[in-house]
N, C-alpha and C positions, 0 to 999 in steps of 0.2 A: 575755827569755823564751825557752828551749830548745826545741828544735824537740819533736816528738813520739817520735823516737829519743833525744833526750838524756833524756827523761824517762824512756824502759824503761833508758839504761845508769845513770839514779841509783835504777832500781828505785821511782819514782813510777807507773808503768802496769808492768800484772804483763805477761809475754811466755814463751814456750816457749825459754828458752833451749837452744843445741846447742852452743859452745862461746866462751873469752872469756878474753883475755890482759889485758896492763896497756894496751894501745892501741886492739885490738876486739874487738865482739860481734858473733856469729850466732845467729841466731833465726830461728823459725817466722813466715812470712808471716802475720798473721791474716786476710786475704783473698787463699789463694793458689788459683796457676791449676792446679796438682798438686800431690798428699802429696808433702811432704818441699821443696816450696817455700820456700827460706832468702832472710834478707837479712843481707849481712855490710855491717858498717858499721865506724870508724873511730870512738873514743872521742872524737876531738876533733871539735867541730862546725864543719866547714865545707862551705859550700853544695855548690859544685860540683867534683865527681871531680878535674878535672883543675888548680883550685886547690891539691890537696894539694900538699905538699912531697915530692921524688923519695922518700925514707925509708917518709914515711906510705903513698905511692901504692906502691913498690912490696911496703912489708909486709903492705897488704892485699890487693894480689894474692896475693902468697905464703900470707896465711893463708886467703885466699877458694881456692884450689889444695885446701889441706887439709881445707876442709868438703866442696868437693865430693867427693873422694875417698869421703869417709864417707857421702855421700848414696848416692854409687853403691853401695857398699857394701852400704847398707839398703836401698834404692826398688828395685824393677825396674823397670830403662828401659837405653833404649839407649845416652842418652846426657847428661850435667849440660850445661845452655843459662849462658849469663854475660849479662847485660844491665844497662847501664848507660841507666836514662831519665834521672831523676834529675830530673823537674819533680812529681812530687808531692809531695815532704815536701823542703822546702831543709838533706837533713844527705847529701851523699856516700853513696853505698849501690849493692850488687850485690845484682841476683836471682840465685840459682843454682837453676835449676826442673828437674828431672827429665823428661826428653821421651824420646817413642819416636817422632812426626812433628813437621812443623815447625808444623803447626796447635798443638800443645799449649802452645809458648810464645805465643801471638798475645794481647796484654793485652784483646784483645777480648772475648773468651770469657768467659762465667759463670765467676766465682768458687767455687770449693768453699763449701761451709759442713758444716763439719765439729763435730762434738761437743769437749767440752774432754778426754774418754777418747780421742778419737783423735789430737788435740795432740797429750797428753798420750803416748802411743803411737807415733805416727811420732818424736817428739823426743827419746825413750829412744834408738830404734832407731838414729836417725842417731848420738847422743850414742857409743855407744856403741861404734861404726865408726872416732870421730874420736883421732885419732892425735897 
């Protein structure tokens, strides 16, 4: 059984995607801590980050580089945060969250909850920044 990311990259759970090559996807948080909160993940499902193969680890840096680019682009903020927790869902994944203090990444914090128009809305905007 696939984790709950393998199920958004075979399109079993629907997701705001931002952008997505032959090896990964980025997508909108659906409980994120700011607009424009992405998770880039790695097609192939393995648990933890640092299991990938040098190739896999370092193409998803490289492509996890170029969504934030487009975040900043879209979001005002100071600055794109990177975090690797990696104990909620067992598939490898970066947040890249939009922050203007260091409070705004803190996983503590309330959750946005946002409408599916404003998904739908921040994930054009980044979409359309990504290069």
């Amino acid at each position: 059984m696939g984790s709950i990311f393998t199920k958004i990259i075979n399109g079993e759970i629907p997701s705001y995607k931002i952008a997505e090559d032959e090896n990964f996807l980025a997508f909108l948080d659906a409980f994120p801590l700011k607009k424009g909160h992405v998770l880039v993940i790695p097609k192939t499902e393995v648990d933890y980050i640092f299991d990938l193969d040098t190739d896999m680890y370092t193409g998803l840096m490289a492509f996890s580089n170029r969504v934030a680019k487009a975040i900043k682009k879209a979001i005002a903020c100071n600055r794109i945060s990177i975090h690797v927790v990696g104990l909620e869902v067992p598939h490898a994944h970066i947040h890249l969250i939009p922050i203007n203090t260091m409070n705004d990444c803190n996983f503590s914090n309330s959750k946005l909850k946002l409408t599916q128009e404003e998904f739908i809305e921040i994930a054009s905007l980044i979409k359309n920044n990504f290069l």
